[in-house]
N, CA, C and O atoms as a GROMACS GRO file, in nm:
protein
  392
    1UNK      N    1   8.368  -6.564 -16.771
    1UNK     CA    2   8.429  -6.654 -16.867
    1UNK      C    3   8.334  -6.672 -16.984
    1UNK      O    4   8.215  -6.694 -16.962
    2UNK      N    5   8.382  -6.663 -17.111
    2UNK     CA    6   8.284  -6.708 -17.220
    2UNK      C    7   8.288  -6.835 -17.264
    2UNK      O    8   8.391  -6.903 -17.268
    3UNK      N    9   8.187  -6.868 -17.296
    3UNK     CA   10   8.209  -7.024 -17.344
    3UNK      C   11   8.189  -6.988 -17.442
    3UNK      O   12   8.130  -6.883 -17.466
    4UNK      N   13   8.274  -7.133 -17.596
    4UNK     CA   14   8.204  -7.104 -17.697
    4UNK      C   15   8.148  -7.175 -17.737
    4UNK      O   16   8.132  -7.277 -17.669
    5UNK      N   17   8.088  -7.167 -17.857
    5UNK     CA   18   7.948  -7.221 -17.878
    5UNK      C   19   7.999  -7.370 -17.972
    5UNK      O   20   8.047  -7.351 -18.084
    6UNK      N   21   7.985  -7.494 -17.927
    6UNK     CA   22   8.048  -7.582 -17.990
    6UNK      C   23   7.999  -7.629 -18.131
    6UNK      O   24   8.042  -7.713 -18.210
    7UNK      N   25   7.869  -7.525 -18.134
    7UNK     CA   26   7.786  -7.545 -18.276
    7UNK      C   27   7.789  -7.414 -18.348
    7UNK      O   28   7.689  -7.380 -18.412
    8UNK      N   29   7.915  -7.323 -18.340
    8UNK     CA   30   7.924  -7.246 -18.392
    8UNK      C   31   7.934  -7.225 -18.536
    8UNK      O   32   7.998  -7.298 -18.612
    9UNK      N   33   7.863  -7.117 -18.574
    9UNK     CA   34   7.787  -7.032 -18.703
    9UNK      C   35   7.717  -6.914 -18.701
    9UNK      O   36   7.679  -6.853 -18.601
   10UNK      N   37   7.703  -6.885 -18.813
   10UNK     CA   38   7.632  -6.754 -18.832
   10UNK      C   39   7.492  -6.793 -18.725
   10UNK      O   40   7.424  -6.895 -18.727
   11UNK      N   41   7.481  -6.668 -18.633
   11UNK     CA   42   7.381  -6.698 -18.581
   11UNK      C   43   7.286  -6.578 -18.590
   11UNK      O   44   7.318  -6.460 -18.601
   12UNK      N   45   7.130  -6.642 -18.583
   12UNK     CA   46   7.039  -6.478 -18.587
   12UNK      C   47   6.982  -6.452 -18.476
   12UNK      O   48   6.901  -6.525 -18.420
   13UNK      N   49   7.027  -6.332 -18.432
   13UNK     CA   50   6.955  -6.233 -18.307
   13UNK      C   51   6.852  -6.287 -18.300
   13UNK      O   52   6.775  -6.326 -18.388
   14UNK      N   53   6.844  -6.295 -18.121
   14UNK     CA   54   6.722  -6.303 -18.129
   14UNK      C   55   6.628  -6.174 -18.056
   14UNK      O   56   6.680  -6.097 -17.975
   15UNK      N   57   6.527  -6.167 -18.085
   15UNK     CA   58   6.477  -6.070 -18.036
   15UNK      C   59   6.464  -5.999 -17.921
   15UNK      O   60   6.433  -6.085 -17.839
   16UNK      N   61   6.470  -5.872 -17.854
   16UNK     CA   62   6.474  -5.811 -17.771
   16UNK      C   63   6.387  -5.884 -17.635
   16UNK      O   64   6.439  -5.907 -17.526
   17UNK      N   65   6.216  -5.918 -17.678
   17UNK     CA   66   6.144  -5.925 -17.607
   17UNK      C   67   6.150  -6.089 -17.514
   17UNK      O   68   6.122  -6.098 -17.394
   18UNK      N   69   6.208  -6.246 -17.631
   18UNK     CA   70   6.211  -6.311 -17.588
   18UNK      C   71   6.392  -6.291 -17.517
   18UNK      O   72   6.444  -6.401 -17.501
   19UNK      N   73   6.449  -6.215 -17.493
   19UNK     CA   74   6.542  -6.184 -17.450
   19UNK      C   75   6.524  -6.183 -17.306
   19UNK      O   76   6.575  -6.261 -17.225
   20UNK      N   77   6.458  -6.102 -17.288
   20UNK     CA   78   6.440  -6.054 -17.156
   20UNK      C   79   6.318  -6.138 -17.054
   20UNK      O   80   6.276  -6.113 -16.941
   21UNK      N   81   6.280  -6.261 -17.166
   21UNK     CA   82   6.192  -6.372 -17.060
   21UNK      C   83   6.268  -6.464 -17.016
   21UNK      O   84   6.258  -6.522 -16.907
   22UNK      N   85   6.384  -6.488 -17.141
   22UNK     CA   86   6.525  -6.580 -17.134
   22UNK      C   87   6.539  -6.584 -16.989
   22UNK      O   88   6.510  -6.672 -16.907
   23UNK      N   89   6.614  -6.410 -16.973
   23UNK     CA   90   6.626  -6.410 -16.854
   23UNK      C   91   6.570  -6.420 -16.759
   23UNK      O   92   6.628  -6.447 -16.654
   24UNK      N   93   6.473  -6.406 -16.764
   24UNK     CA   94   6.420  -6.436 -16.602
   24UNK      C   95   6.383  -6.573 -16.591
   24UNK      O   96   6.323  -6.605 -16.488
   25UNK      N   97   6.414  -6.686 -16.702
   25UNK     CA   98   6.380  -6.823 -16.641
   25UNK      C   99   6.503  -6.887 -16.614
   25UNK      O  100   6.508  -6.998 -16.561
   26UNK      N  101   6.635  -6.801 -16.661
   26UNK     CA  102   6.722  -6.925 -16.640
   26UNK      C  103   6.831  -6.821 -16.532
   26UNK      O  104   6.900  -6.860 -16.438
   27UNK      N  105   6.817  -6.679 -16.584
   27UNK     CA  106   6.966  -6.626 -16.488
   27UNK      C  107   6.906  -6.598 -16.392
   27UNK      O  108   6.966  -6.624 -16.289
   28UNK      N  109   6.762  -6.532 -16.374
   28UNK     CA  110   6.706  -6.509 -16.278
   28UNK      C  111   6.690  -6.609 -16.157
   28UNK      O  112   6.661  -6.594 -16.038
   29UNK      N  113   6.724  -6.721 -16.238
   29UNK     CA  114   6.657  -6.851 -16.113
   29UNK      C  115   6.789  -6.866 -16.027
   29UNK      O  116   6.794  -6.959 -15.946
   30UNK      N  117   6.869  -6.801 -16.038
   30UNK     CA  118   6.967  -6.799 -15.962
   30UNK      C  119   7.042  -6.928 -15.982
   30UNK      O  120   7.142  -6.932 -15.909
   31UNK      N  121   7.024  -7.040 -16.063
   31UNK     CA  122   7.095  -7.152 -16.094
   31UNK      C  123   7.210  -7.121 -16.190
   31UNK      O  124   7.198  -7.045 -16.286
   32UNK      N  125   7.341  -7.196 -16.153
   32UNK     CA  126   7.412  -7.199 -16.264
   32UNK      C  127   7.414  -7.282 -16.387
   32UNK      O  128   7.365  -7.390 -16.354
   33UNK      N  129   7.453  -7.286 -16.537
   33UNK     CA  130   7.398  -7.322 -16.598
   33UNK      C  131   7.459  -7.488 -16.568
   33UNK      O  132   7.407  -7.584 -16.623
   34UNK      N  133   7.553  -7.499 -16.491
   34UNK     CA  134   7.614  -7.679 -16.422
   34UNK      C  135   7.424  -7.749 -16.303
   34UNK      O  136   7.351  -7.848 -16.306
   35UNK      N  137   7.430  -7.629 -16.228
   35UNK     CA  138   7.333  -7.677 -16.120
   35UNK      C  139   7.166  -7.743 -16.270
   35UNK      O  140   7.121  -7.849 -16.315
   36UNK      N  141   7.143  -7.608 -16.281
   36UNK     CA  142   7.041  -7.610 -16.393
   36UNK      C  143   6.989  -7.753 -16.436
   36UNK      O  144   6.890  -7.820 -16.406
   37UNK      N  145   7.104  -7.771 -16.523
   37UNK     CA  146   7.160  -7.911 -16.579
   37UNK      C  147   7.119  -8.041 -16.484
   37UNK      O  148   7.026  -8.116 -16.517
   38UNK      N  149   7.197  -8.061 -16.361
   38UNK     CA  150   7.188  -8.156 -16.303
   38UNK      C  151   7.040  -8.116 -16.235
   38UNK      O  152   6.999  -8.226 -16.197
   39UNK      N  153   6.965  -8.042 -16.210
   39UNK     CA  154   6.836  -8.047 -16.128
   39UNK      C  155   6.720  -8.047 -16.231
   39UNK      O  156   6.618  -8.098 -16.185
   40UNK      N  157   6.710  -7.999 -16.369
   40UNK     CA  158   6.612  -7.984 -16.434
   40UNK      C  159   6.641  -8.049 -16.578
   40UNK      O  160   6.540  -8.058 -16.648
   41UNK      N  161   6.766  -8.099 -16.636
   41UNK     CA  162   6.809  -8.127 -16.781
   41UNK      C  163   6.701  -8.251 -16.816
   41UNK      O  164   6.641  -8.253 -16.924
   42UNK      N  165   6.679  -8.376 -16.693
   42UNK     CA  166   6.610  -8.427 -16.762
   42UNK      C  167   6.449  -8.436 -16.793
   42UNK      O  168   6.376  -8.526 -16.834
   43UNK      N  169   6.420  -8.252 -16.739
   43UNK     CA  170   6.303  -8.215 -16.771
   43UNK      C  171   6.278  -8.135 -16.935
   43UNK      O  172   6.172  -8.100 -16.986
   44UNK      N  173   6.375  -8.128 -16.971
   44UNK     CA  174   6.383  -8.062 -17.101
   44UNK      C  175   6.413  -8.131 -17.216
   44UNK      O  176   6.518  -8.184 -17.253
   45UNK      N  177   6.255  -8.119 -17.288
   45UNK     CA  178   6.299  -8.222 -17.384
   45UNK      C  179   6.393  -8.245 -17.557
   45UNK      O  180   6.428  -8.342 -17.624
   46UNK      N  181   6.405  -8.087 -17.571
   46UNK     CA  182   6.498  -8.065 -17.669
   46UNK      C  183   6.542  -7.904 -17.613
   46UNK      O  184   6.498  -7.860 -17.507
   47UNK      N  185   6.633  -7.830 -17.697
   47UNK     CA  186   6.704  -7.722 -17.643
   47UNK      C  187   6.750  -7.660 -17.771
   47UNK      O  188   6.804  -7.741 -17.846
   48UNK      N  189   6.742  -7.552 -17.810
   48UNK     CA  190   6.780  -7.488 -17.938
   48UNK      C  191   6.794  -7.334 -17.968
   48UNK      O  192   6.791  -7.262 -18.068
   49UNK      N  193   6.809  -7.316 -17.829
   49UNK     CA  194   6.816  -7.189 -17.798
   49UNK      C  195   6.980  -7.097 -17.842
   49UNK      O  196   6.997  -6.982 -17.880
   50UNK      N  197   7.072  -7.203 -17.816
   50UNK     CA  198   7.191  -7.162 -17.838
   50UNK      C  199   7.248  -7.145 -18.004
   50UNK      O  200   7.366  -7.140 -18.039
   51UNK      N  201   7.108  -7.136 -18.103
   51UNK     CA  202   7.093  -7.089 -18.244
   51UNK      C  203   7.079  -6.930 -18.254
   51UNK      O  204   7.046  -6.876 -18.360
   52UNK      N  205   7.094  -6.892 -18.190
   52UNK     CA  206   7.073  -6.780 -18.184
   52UNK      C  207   7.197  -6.696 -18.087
   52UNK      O  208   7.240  -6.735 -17.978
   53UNK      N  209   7.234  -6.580 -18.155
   53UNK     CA  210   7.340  -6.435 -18.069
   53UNK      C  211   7.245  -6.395 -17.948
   53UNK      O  212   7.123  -6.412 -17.949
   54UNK      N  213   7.311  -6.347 -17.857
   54UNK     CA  214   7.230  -6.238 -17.764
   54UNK      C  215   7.319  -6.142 -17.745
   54UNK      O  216   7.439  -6.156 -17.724
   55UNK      N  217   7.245  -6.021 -17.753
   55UNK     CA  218   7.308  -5.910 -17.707
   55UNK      C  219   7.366  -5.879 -17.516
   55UNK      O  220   7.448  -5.820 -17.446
   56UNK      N  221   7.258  -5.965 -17.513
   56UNK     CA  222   7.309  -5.980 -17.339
   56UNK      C  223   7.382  -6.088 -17.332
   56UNK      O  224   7.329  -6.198 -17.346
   57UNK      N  225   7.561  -6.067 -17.301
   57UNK     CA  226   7.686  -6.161 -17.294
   57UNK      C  227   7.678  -6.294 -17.194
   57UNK      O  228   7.733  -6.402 -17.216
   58UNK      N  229   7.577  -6.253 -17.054
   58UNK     CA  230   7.557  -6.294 -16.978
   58UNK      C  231   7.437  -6.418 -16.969
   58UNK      O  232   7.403  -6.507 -16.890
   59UNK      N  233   7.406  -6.376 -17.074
   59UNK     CA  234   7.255  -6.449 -17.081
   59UNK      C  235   7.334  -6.586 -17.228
   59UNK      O  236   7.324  -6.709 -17.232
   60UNK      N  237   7.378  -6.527 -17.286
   60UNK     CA  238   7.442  -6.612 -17.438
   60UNK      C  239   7.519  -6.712 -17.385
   60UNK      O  240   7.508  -6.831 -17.416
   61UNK      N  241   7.632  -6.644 -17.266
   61UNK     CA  242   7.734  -6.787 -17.207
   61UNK      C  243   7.606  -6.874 -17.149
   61UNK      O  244   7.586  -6.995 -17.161
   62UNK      N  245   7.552  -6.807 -17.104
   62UNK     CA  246   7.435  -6.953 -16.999
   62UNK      C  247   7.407  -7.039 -17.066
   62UNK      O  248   7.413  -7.159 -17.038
   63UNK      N  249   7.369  -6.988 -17.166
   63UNK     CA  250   7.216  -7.046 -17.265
   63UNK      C  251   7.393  -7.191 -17.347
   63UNK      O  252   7.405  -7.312 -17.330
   64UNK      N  253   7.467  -7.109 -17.410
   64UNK     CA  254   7.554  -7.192 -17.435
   64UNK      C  255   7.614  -7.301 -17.338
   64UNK      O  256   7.595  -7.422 -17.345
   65UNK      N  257   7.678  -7.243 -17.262
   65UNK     CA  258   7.697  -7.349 -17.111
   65UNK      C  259   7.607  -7.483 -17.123
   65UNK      O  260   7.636  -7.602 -17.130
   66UNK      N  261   7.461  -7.396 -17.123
   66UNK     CA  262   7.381  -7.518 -17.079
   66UNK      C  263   7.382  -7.591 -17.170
   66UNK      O  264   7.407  -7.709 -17.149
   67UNK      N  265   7.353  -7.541 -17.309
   67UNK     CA  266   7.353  -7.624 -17.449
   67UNK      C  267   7.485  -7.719 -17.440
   67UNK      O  268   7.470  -7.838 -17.469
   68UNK      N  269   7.598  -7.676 -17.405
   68UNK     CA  270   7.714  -7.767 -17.409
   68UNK      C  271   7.701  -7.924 -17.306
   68UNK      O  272   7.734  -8.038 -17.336
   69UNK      N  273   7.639  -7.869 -17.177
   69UNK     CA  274   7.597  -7.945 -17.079
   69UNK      C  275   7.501  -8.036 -17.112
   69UNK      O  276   7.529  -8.156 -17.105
   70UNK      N  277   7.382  -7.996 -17.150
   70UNK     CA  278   7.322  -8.061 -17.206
   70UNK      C  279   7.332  -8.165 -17.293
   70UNK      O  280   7.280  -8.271 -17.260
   71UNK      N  281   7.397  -8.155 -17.413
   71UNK     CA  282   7.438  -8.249 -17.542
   71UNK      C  283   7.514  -8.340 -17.518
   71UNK      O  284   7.528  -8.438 -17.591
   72UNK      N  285   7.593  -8.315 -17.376
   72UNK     CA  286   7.689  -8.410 -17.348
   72UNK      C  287   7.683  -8.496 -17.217
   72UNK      O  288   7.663  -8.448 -17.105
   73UNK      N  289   7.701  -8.610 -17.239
   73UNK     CA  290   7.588  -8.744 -17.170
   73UNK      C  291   7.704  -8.737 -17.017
   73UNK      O  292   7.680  -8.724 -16.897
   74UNK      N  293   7.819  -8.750 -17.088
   74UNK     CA  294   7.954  -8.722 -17.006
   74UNK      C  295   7.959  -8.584 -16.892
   74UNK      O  296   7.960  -8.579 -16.769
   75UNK      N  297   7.959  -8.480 -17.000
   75UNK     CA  298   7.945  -8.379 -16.860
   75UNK      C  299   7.776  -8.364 -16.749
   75UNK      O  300   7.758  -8.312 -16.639
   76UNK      N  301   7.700  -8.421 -16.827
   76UNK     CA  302   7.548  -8.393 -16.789
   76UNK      C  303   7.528  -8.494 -16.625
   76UNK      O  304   7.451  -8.472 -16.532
   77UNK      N  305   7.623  -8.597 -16.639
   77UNK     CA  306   7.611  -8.714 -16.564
   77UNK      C  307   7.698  -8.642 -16.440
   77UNK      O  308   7.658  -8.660 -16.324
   78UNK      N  309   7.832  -8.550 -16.469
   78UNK     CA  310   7.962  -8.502 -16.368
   78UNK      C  311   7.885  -8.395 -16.307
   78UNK      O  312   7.917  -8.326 -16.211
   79UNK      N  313   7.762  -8.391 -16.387
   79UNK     CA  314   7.725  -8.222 -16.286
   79UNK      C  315   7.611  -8.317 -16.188
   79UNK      O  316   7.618  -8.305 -16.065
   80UNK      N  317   7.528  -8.393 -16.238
   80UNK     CA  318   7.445  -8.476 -16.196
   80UNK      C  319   7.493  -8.542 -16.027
   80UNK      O  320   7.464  -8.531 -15.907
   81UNK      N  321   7.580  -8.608 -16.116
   81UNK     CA  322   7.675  -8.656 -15.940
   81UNK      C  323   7.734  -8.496 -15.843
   81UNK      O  324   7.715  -8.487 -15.722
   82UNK      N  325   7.790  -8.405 -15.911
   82UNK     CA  326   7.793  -8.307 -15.797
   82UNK      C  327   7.704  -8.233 -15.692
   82UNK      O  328   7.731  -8.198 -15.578
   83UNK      N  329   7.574  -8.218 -15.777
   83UNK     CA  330   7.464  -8.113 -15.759
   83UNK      C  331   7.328  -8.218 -15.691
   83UNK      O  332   7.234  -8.185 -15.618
   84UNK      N  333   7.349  -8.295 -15.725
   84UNK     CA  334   7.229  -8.405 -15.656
   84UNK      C  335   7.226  -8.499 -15.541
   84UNK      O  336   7.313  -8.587 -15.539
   85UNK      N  337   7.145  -8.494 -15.454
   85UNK     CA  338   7.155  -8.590 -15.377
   85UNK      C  339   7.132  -8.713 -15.454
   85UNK      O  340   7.080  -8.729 -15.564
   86UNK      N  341   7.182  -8.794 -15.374
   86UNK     CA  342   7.179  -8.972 -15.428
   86UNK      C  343   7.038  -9.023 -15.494
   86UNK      O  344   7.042  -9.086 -15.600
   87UNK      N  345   6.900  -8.990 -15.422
   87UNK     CA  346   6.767  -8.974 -15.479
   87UNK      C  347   6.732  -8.952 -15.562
   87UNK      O  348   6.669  -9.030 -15.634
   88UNK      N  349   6.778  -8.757 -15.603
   88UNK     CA  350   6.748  -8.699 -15.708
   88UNK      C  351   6.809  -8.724 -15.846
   88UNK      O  352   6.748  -8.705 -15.952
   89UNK      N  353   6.971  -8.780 -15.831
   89UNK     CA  354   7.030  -8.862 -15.917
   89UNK      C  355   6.956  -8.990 -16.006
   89UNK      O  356   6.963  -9.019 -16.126
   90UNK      N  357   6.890  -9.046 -15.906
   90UNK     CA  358   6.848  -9.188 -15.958
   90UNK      C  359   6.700  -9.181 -16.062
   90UNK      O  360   6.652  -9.238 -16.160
   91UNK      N  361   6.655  -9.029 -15.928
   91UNK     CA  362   6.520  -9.014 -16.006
   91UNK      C  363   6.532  -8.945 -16.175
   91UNK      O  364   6.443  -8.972 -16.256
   92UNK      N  365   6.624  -8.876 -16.207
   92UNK     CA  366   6.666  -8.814 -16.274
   92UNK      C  367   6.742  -8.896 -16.402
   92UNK      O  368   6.728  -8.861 -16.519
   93UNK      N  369   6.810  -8.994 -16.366
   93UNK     CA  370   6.842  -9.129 -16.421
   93UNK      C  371   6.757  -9.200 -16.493
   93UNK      O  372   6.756  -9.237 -16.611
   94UNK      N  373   6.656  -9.221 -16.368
   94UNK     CA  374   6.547  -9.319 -16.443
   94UNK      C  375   6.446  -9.283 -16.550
   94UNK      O  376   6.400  -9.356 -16.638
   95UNK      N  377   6.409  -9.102 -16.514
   95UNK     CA  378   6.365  -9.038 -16.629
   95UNK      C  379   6.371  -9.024 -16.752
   95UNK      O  380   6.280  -8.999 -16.830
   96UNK      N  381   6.494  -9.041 -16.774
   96UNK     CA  382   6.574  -9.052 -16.888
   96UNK      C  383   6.588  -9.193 -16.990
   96UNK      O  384   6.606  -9.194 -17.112
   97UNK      N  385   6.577  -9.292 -16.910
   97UNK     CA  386   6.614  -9.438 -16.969
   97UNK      C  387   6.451  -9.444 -17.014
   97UNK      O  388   6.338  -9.426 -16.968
   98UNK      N  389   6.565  -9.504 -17.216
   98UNK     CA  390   6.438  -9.580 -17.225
   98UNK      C  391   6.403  -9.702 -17.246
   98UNK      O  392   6.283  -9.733 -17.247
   0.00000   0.00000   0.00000
């Protein structure tokens, strides 16, 4: 499925080399970009990756996915409650508040 990019525009390639590190931190980790979200989002402190095309289709929906997931307090919270135990929720919660 493609997602699209809800900040869509001209976007510039990004390069071959950070391409292929992309991947191995986010598709490689075997997370989807929903799980991702709810186990690590409120370790990330900005996200701007989804400024940029990739030639790898697979790697562009993620990176978008997550960017969509991310920005949005609403879906970030629905993946949060699916993917987390009750703990990791709260801890993840409290990280966040300021």
């Amino acid at each position: 499925m493609n997602f699209p990019n809800p900040f869509a525009r001209a976007k510039k390639p990004a390069s071959p080399f950070p391409e292929a590190e992309l991947r191995k931190w986010y598709i490689d980790s075997g997370l989807s970009p929903e799980v991702y979200a709810a186990k690590r989002g409120h370790l990330v402190g900005c996200f701007s990756l989804d400024e940029y095309s990739y030639a790898d289709t697979e790697l562009q929906n993620w990176i978008y996915r997550f960017a969509e997931i991310y920005r949005s307090p609403e879906l970030l919270d629905d993946c949060r409650k699916r993917y987390l135990t009750p703990g990791e929720y709260r801890e993840a919660v409290e990280s966040t508040e300021i």
